[in-house]
MARRO-670677 format. One record per residue: residue in one letter; x, y, z of N, C-alpha, C in turn. Coordinates in pm, whole numbers, plus 50000, padded with zeros to 5 digits. Each point is the difference from the previous one (the first is absolute). Last residue first. Example, Ala and Ser with C-alpha at 12.3 -4.5 7.8 and 13.67 -1.06 7.14 Angstrom:
BEGIN
{pt 'S', {51285, 49775, 50708}, {50082, 50119, 50006}, {49923, 50109, 50073}}
{pt 'A', {50029, 49428, 49993}, {49911, 50119, 50000}, {50090, 50120, 50000}}
REM end
This chain:
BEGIN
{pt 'X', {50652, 51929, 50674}, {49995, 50092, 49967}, {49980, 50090, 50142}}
{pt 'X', {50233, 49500, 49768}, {49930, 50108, 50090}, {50013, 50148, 49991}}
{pt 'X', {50062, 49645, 49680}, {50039, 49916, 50136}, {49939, 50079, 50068}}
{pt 'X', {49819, 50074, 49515}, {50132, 50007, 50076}, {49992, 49926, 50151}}
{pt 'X', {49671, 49981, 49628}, {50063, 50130, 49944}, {50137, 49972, 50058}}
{pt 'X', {49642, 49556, 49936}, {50051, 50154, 50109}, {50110, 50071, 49927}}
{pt 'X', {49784, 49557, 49818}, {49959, 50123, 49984}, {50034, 50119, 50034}}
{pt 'X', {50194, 49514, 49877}, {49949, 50115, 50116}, {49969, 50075, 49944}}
{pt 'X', {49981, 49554, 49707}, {50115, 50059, 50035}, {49891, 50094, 50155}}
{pt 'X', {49812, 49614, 49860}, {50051, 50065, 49861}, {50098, 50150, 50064}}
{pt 'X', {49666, 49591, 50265}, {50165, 50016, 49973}, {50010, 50067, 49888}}
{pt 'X', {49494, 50082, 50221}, {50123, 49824, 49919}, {50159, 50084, 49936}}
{pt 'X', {49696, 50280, 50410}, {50027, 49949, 49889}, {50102, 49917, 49927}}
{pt 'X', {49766, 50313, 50452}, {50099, 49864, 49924}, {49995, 49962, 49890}}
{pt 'X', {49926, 50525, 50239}, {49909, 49882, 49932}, {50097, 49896, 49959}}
{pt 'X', {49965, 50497, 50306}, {50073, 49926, 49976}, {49887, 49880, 49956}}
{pt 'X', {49983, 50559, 50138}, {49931, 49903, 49928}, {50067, 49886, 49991}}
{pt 'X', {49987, 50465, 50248}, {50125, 49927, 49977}, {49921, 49886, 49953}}
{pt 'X', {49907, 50555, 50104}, {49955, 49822, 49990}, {50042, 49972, 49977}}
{pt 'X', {49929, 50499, 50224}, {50065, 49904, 49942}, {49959, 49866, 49988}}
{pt 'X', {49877, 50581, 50026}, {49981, 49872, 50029}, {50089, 49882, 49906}}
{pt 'X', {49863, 50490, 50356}, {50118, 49935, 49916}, {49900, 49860, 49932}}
{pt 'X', {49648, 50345, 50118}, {50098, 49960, 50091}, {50097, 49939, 49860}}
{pt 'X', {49550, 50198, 50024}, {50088, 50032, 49958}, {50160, 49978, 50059}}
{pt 'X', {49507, 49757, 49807}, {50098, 50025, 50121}, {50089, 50104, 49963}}
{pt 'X', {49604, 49819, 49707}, {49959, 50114, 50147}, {50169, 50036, 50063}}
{pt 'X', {49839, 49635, 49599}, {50131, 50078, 50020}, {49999, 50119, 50125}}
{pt 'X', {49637, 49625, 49848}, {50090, 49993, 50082}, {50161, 50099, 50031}}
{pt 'X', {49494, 49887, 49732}, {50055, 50087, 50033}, {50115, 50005, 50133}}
{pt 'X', {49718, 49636, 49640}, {50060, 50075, 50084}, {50066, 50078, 50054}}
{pt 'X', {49884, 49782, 49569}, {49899, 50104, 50070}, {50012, 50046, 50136}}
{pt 'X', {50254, 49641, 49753}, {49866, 49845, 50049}, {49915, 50260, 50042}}
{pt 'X', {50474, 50036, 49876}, {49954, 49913, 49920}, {49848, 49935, 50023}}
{pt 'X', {50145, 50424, 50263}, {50056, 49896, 49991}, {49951, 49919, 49811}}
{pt 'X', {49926, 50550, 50166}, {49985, 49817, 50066}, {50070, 49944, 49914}}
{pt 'X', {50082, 50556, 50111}, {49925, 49922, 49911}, {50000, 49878, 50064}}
{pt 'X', {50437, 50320, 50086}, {49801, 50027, 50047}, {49929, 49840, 49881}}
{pt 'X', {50505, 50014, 50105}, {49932, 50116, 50098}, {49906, 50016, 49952}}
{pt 'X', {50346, 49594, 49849}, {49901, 50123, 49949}, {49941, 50023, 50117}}
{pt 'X', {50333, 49686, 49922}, {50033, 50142, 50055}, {49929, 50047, 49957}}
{pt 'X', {49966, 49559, 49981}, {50025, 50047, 50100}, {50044, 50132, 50071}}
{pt 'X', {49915, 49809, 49521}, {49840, 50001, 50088}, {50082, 50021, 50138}}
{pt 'X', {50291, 50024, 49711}, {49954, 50122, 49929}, {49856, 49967, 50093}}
{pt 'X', {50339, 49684, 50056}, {50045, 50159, 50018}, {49846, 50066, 49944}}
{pt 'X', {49963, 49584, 49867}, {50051, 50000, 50147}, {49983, 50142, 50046}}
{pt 'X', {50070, 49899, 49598}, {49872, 50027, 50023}, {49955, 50018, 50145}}
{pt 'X', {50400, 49941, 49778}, {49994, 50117, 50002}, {49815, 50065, 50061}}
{pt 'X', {50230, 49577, 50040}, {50046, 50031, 50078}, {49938, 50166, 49949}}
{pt 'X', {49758, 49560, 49867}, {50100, 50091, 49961}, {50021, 50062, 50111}}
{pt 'X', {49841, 49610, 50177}, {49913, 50069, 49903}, {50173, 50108, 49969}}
{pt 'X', {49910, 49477, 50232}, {50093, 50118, 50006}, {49930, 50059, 49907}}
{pt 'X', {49710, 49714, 50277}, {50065, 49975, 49904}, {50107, 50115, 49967}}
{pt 'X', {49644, 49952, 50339}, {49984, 49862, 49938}, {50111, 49973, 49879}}
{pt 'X', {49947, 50399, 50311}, {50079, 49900, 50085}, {49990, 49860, 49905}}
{pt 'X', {49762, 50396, 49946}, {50159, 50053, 49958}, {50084, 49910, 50064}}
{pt 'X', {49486, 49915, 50029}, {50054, 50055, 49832}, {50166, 50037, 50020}}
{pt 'X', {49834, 49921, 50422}, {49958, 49888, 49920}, {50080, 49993, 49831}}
{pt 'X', {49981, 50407, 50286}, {50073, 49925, 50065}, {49988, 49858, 49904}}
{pt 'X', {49654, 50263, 49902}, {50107, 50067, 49929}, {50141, 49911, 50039}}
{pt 'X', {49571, 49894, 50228}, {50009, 49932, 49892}, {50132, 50096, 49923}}
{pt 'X', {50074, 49977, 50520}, {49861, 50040, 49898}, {50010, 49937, 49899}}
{pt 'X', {50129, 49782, 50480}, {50073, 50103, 49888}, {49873, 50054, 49926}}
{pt 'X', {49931, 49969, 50540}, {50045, 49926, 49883}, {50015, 50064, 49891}}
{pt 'X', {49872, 50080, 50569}, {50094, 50065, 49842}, {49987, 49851, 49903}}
{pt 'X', {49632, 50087, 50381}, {50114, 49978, 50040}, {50056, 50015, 49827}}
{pt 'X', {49547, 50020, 50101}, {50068, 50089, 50134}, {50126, 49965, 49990}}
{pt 'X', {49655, 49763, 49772}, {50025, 49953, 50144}, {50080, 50114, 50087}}
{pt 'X', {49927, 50017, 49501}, {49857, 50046, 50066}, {49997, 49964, 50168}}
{pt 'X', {50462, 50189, 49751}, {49873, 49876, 49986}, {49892, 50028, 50079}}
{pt 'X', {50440, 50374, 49887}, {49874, 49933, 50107}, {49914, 49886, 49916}}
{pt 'X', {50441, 50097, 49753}, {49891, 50059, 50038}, {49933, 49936, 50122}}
{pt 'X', {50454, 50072, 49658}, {49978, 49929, 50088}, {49866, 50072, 50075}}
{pt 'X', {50263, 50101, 49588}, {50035, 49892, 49983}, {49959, 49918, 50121}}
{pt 'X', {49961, 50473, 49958}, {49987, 49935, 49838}, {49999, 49864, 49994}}
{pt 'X', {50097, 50261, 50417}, {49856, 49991, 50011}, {49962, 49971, 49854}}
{pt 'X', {50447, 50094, 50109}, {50010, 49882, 50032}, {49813, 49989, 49991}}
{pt 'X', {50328, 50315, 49830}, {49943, 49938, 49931}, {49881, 49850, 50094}}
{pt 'X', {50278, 50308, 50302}, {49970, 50114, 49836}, {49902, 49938, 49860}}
{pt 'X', {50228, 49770, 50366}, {49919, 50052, 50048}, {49862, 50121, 49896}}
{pt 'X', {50400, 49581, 49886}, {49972, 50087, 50097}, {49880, 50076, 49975}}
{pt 'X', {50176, 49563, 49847}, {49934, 50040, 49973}, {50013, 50153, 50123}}
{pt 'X', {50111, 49479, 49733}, {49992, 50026, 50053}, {50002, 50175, 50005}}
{pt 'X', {49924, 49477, 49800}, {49976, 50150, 49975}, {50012, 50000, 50178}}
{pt 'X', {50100, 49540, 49679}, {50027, 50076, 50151}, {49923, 50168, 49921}}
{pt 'X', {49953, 49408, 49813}, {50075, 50119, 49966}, {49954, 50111, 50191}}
{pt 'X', {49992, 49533, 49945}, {50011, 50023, 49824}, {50045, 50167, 49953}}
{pt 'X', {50001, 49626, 50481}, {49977, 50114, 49945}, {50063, 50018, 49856}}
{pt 'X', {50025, 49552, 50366}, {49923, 50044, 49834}, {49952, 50159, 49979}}
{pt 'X', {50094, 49970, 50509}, {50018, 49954, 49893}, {49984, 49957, 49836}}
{pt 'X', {50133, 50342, 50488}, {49884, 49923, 49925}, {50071, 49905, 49901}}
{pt 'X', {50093, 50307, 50552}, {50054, 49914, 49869}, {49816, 49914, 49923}}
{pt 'X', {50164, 50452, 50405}, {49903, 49900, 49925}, {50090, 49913, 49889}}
{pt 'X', {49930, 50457, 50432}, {50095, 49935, 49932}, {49899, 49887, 49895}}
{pt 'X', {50017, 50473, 50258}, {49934, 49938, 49979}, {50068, 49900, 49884}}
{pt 'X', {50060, 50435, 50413}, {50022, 49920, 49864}, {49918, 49861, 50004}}
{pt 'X', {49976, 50361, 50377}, {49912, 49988, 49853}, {50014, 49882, 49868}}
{pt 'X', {50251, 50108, 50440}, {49827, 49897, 50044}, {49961, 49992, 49893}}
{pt 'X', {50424, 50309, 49944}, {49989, 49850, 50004}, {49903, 49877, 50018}}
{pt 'X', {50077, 50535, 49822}, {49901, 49917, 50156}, {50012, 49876, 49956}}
{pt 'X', {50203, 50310, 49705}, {50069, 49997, 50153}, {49926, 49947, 50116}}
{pt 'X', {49877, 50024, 49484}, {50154, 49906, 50082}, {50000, 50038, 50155}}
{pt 'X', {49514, 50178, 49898}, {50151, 50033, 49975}, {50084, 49852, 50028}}
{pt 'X', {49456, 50143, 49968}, {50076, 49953, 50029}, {50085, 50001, 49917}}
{pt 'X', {49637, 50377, 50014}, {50024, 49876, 49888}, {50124, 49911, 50134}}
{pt 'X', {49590, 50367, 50168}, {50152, 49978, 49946}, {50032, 49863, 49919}}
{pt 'X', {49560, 50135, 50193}, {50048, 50013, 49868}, {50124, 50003, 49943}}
{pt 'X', {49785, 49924, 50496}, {49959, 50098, 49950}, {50059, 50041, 49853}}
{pt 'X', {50055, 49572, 50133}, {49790, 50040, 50045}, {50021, 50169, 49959}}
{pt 'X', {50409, 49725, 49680}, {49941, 49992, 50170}, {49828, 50081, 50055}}
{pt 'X', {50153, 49707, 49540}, {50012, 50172, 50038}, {49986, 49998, 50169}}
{pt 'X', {50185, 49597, 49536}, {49971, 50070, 50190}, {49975, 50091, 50016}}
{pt 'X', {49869, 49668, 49570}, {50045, 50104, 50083}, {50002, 50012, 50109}}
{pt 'X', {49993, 49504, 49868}, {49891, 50171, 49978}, {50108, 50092, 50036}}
{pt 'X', {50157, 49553, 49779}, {50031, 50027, 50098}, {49895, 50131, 50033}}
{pt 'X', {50032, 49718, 49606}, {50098, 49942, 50120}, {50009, 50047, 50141}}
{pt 'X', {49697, 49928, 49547}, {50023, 50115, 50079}, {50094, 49914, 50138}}
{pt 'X', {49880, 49760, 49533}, {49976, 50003, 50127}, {50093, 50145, 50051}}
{pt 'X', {49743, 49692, 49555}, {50086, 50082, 50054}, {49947, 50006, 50170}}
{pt 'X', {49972, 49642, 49529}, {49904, 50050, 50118}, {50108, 50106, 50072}}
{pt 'X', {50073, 49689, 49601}, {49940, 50130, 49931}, {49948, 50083, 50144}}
{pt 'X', {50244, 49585, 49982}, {49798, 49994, 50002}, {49970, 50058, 49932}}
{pt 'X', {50466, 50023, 50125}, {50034, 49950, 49888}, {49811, 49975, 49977}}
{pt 'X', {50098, 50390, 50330}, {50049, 49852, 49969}, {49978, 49948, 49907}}
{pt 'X', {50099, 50543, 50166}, {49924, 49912, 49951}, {50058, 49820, 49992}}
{pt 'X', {50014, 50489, 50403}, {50079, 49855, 49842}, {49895, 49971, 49942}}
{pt 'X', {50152, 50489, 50256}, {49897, 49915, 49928}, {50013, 49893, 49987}}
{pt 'X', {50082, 50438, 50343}, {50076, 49896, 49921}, {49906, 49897, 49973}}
{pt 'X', {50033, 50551, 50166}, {49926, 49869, 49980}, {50087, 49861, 49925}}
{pt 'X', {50048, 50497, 50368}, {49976, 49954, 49887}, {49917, 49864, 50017}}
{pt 'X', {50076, 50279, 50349}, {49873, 50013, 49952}, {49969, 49925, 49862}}
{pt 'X', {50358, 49848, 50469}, {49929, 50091, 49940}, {49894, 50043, 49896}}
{pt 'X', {50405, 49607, 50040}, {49932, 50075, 50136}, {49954, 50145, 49924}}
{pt 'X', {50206, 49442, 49842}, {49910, 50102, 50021}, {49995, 50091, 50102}}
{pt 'X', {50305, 49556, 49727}, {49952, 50069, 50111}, {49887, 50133, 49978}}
{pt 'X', {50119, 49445, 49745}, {49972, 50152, 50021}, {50034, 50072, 50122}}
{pt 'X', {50093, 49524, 49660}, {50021, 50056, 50113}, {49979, 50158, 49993}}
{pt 'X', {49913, 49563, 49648}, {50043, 50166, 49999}, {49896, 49993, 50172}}
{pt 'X', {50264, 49556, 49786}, {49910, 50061, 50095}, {49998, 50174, 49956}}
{pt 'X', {50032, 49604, 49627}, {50075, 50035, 50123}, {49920, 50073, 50091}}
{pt 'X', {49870, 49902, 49537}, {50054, 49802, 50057}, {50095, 50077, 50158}}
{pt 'X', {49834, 50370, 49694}, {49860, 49919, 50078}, {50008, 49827, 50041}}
{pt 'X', {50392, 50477, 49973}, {49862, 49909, 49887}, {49915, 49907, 50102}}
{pt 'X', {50306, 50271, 50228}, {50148, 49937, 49872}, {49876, 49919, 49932}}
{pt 'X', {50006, 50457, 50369}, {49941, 49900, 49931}, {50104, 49962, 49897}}
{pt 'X', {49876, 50306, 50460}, {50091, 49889, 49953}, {49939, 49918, 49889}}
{pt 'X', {49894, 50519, 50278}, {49955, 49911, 49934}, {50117, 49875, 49911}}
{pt 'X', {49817, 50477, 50355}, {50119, 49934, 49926}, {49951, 49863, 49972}}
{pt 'X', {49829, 50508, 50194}, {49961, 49899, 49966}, {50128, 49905, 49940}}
{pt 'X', {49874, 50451, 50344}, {50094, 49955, 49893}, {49947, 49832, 49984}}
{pt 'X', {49949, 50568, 50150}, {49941, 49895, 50048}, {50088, 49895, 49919}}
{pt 'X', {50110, 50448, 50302}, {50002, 49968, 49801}, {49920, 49858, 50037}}
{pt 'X', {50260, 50478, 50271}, {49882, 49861, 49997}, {49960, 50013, 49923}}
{pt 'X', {50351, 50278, 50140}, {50037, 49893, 49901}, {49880, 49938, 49986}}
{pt 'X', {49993, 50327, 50362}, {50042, 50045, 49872}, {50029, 49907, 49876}}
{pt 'X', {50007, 49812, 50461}, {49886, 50012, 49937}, {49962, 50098, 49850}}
{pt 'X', {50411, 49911, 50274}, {49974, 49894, 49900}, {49815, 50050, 49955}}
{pt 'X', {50296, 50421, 50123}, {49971, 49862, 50027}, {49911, 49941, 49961}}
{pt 'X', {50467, 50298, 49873}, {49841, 49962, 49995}, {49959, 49916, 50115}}
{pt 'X', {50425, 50089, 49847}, {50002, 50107, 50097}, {49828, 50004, 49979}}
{pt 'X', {50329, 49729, 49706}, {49936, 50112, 49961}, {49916, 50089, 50099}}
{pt 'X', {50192, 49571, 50130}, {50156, 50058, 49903}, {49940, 50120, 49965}}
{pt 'X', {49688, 49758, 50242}, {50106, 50024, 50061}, {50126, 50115, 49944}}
{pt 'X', {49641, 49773, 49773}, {49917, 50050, 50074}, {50141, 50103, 50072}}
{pt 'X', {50108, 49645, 49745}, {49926, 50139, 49914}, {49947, 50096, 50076}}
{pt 'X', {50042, 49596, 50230}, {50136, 50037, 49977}, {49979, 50117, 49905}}
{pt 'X', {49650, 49781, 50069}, {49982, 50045, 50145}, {50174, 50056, 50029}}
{pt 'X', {49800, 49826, 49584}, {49899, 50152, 50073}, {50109, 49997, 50107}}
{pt 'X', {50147, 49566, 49907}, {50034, 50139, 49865}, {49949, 50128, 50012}}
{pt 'X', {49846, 49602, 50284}, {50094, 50042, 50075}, {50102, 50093, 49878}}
{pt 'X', {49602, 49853, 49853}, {49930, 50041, 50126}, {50142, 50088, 50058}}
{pt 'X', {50055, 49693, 49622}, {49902, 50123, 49964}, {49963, 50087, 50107}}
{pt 'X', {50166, 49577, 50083}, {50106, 50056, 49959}, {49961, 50180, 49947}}
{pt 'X', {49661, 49673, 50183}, {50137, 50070, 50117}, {50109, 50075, 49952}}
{pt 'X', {49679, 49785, 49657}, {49945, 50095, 50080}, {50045, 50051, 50106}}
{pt 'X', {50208, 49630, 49764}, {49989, 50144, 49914}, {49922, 50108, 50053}}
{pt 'X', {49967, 49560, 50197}, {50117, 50068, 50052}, {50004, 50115, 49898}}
{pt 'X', {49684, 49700, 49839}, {49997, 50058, 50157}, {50078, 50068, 50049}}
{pt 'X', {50087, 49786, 49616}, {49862, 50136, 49926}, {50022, 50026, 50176}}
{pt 'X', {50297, 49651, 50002}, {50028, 50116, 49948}, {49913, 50155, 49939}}
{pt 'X', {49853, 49570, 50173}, {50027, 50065, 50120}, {50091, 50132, 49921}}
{pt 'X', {49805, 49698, 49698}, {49914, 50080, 50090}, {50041, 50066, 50112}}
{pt 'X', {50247, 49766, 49749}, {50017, 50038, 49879}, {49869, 50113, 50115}}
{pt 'X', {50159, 49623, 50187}, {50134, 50122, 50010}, {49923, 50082, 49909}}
{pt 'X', {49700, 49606, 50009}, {50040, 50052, 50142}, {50093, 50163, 50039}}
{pt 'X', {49961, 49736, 49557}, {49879, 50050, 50010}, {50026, 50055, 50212}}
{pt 'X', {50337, 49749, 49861}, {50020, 50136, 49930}, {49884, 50032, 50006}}
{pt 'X', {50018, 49551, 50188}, {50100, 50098, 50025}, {49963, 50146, 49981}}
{pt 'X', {49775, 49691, 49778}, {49929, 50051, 50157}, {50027, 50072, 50062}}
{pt 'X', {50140, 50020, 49489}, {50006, 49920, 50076}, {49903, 50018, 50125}}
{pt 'X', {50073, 50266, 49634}, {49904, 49939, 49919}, {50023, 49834, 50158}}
{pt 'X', {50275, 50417, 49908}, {49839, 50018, 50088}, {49940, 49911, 50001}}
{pt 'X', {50525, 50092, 49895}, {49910, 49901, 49999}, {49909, 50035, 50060}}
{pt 'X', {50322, 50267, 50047}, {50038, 49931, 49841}, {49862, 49969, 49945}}
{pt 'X', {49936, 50294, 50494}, {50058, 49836, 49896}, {50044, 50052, 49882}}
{pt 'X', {49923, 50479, 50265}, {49940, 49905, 49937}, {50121, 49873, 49942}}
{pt 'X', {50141, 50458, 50156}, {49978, 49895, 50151}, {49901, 49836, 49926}}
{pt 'X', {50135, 50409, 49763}, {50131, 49960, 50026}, {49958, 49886, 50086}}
{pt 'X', {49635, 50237, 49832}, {50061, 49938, 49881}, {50119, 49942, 50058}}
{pt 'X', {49727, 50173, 50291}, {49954, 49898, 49912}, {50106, 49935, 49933}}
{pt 'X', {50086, 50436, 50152}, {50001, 49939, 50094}, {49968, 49795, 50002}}
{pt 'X', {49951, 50410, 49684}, {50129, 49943, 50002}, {50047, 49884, 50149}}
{pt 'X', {49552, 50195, 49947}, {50020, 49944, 49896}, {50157, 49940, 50008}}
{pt 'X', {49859, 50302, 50337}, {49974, 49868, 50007}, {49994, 49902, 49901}}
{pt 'X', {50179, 50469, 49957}, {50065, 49870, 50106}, {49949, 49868, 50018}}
{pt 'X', {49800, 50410, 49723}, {50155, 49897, 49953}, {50051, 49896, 50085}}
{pt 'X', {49604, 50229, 50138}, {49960, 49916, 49875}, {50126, 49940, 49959}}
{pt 'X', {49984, 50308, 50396}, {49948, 49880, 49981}, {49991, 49869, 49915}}
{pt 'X', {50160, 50463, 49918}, {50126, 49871, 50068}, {49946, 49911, 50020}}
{pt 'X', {49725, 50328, 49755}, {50149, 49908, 49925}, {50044, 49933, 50083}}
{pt 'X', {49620, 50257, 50248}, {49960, 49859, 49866}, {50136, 49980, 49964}}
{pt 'X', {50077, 50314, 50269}, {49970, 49896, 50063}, {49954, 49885, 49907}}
{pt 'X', {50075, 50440, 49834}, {50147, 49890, 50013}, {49942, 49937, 50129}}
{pt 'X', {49659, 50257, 49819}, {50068, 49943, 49916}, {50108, 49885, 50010}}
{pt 'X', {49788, 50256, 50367}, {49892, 49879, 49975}, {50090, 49924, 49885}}
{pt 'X', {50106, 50406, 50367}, {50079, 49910, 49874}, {49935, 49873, 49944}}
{pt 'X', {49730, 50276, 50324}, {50087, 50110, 49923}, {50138, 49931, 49899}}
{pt 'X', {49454, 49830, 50110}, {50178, 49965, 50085}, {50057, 50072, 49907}}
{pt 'X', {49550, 49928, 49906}, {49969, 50096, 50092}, {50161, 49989, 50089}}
{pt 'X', {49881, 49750, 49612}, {50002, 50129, 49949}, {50012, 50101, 50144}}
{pt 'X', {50186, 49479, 49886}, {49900, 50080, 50093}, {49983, 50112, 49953}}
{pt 'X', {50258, 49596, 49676}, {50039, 50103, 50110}, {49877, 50074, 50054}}
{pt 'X', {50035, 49558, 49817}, {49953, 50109, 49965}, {49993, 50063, 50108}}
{pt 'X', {50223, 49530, 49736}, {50005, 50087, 50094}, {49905, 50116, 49961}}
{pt 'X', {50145, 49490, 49822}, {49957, 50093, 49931}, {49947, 50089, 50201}}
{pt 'X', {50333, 49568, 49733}, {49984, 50093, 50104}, {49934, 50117, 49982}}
{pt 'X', {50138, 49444, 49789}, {49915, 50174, 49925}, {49984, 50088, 50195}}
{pt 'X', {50339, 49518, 49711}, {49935, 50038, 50143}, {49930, 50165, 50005}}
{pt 'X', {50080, 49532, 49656}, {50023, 50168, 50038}, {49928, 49976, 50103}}
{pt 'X', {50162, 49566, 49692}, {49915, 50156, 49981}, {50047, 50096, 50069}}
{pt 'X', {50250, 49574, 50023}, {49935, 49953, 49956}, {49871, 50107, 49954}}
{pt 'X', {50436, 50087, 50278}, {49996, 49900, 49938}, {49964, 49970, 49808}}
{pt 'X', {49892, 50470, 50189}, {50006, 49914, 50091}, {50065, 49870, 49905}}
{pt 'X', {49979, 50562, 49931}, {49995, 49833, 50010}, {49995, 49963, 50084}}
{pt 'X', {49802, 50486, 50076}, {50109, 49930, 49959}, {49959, 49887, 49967}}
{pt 'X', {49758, 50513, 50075}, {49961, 49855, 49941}, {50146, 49922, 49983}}
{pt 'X', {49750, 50444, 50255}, {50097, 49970, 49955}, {49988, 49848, 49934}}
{pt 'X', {49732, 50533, 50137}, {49971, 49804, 50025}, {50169, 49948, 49917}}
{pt 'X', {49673, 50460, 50243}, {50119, 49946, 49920}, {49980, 49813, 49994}}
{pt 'X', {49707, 50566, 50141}, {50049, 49870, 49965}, {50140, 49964, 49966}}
{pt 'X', {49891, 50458, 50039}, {50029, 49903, 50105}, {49990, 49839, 49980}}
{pt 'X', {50059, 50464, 49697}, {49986, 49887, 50013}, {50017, 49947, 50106}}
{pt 'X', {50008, 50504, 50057}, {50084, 49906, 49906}, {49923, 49837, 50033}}
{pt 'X', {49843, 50573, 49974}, {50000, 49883, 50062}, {50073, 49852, 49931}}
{pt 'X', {49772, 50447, 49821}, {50152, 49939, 50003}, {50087, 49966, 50118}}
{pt 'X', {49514, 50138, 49865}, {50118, 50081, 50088}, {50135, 49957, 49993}}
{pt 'X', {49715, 49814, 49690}, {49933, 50129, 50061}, {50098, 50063, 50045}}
{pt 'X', {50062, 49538, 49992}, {50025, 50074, 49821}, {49992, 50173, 50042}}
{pt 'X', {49815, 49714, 50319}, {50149, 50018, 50062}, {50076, 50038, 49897}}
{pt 'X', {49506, 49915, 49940}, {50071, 50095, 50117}, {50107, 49993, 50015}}
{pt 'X', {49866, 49657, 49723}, {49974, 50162, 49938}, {50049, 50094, 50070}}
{pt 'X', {50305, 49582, 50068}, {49847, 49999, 50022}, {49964, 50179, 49910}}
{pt 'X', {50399, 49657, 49841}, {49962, 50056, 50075}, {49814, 50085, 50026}}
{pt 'X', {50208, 49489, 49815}, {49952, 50141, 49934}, {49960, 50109, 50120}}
{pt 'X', {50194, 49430, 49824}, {49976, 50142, 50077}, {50001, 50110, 49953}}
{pt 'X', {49995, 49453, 49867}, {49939, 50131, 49998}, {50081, 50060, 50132}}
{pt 'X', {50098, 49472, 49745}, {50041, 50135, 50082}, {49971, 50116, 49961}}
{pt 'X', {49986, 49429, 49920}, {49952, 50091, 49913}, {50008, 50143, 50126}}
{pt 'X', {50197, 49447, 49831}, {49959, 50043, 50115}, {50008, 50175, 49898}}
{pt 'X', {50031, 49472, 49926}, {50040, 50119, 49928}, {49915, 50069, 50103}}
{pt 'X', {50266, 49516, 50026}, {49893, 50115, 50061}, {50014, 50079, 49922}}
{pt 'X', {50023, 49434, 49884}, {50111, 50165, 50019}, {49827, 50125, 50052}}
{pt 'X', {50128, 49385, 50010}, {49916, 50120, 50000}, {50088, 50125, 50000}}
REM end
């Protein structure tokens, strides 16, 4: 199997406006056997929100990538291959908290939320972590998807931070066919209240998860600011950063990915 894996961002309207800098970030390295995807979103209400998303996001990715098996595909390595998504969140935690130090901030100025994700195709484990508002998608080889994890907002609306450890949220799956994942900015396109009160994906999530679509097309439905969707929906309202990181397995014909990491 080869991954071709697919990367948006687009600063938010308001922060175009005033010129406000991108807070998101996401970083994407090898692995072995695919990639390891780190996608961060810096807080708007923390006076260094930006460079809290990059370190988060670089560290714990590189963090993966040096600490991840050869081999996932063992009991062994399915074991190391998850504790390494786990520990990427201390390492991410104890990076704020040195950034924090060296730049005369504190760590809370850095609060960023951060998602990370292990995948080598759908004969291995993709190992996750989670904390905060984004979203992370799979689909399985059924065609059936799964929301991995709800948003966190705390009671009075703050989003959860790396830095609350109670928050993270860990997980391993299997047979996944493909991954979306998703901040905040986009994340109500691809994940809705059900009629039970609780998040699942939407049908657009469905449509951009069943198959790789042009990349330019890609781009051009994720950065539009007014109008609906494909299915009449009106989903562009946000004006926040927004980023997605799309990844799909596919029969051995070469990679798809642009580069090792971005």
């Amino acid at each position: 199997m080869a991954v071709l894996d697919y990367k948006f961002h687009m600063r938010g309207i308001l922060h175009q406006k005033v010129g406000d800098p991108y807070e998101d970030f996401y970083s994407v390295r090898r692995l072995p056997h695919g990639r390891v995807a780190s996608v961060a979103d810096g807080m708007g209400s923390c006076a260094r929100a930006s460079l809290g998303s990059r370190c988060a996001a670089h560290v714990a990715s590189r963090h993966v990538a040096s600490s991840a098996p050869g081999d996932s595909a063992s009991p062994t390595g399915q074991i190391c291959v998850a504790g390494a998504v786990a520990s990427s969140f201390s390492a991410a935690a104890g990076a704020l908290e040195r950034e924090a130090r060296a730049t005369g901030c504190a760590v809370g100025d850095l609060g960023t939320t951060l998602m990370v994700a292990s995948f080598e195709g759908p004969e291995r484990p993709l190992c996750y972590g989670h904390v905060g508002d984004g979203a992370m998608i799979v689909r399985y080889a059924d065609g059936s998807l799964e929301l991995l994890e709800e948003p966190q907002v705390g009671s009075g609306g703050g989003t959860y931070s790396v830095s609350m450890g109670e928050a993270w949220r860990f997980g391993t799956r299997y047979g996944v066919g493909a991954l979306l994942m998703t901040t905040d900015g986009l994340r109500d396109a691809f994940v809705e209240h059900g009629d039970t009160g609780s998040w699942q994906p939407t049908e657009l999530a469905r449509r951009v998860m069943e198959a790789p679509a042009d990349a330019g097309e890609l781009d051009e439905l994720f950065s539009a600011t007014q109008g609906v969707d494909g299915l009449g929906e009106g989903i562009w309202a946000s004006t926040d950063d927004r980023t997605v990181y799309v990844a799909w397995w596919l029969p051995d014909e070469g990679d798809g990915s642009k580069s090792d990491e971005e």
